[in-house]
C-alpha positions in Angstrom: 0.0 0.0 0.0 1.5 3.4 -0.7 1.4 6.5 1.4 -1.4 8.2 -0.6 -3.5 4.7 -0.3 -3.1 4.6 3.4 -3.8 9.0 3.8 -7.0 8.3 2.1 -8.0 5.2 4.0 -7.1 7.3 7.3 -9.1 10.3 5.8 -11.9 8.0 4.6 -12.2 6.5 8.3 -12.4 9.7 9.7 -15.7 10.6 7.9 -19.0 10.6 9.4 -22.1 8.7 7.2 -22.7 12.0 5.5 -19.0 11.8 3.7 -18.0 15.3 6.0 -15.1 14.9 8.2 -15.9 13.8 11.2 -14.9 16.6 14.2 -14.0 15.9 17.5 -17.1 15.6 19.6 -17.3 18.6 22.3 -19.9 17.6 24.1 -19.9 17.1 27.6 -19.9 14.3 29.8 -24.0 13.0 30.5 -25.0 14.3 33.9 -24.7 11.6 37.1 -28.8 10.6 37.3 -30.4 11.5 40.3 -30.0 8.3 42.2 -26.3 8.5 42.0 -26.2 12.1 42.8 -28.4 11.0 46.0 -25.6 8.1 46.9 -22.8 10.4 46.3 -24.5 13.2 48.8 -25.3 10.9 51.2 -22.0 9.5 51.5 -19.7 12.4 51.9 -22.7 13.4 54.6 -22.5 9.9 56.3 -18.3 11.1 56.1 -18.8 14.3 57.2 -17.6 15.4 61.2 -20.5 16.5 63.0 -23.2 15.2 60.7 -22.9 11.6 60.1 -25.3 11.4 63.3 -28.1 13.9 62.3 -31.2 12.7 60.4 -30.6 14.2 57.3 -32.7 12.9 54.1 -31.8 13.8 50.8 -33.8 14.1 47.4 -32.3 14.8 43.8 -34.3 16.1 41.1 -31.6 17.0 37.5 -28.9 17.2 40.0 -31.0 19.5 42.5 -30.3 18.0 46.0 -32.7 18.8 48.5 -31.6 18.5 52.1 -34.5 17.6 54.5 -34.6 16.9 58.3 -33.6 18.1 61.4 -30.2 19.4 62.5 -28.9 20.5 65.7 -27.3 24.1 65.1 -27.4 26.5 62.3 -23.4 25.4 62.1 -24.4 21.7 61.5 -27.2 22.7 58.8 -24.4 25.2 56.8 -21.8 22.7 57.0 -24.0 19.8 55.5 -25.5 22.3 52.5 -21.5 23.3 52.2 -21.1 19.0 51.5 -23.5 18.4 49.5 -22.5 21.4 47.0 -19.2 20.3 46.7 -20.7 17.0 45.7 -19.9 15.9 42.0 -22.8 15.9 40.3 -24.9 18.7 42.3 -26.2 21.3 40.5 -28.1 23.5 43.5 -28.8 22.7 46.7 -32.2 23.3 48.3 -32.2 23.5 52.4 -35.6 22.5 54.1 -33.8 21.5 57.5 -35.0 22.4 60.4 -32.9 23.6 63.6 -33.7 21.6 66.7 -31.7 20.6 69.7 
C-alpha cells in the first residue's frame, strides 16, 4: 500500500455517514442521574464530622439535591448544604432543614 493509499484510508475512516469529516465531539460528559447524585451526597454526609449522626434525608431532582430533616445548630445545617454542593454531580442545593436541639 502506498502512502497516498493509506492518507486516504485514514481520511476516509475519519468521515461521518454523511462523507464530511468527522470533528472531534465537544460535548460534555452525560450528567450523574439522580440516584447516583443522591448516593454520592449521602456519603460524603455519612463522612462528614459532625453530621454523620443527624437525620438528614436527601432528594435529587436533574442534579438538584434537597436537604430535608432536622439538624442541631445553624453550624451543623451550613456545614451539610456546604457537602453536598461540593458533591460531584450537584447542580443546586435546596435546604428544608429544620434547627432543633
Amino acid at each position: 500500500m502506498s502512502s497516498v493509499d493509506r492518507s486516504n484510508n485514514v481520511a476516509s475512516s475519519t468521515r461521518n455517514p454523511s462523507g464530511s469529516a468527522s470533528a472531534p465531539s465537544t460535548a460534555a460528559a452525560p450528567a450523574a442521574s439522580d440516584d447516583v447524585v443522591t448516593a454520592r451526597v449521602k456519603t460524603a454526609l455519612a463522612t462528614a464530622p459532625g453530621l454523620s449522626q443527624l437525620p438528614i434525608e436527601v432528594a435529587t431532582k436533574d442534579g438538584t439535591v434537597t436537604l430535608s430533616g432536622k439538624v442541631t445548630t445553624a453550624a451543623n445545617r451550613d456545614h451539610a448544604k456546604q457537602v453536598a454542593s461540593n458533591t460531584a454531580g450537584v447542580r443546586d442545593v435546596v435546604d428544608q432543614m429544620t434547627v432543633s436541639s
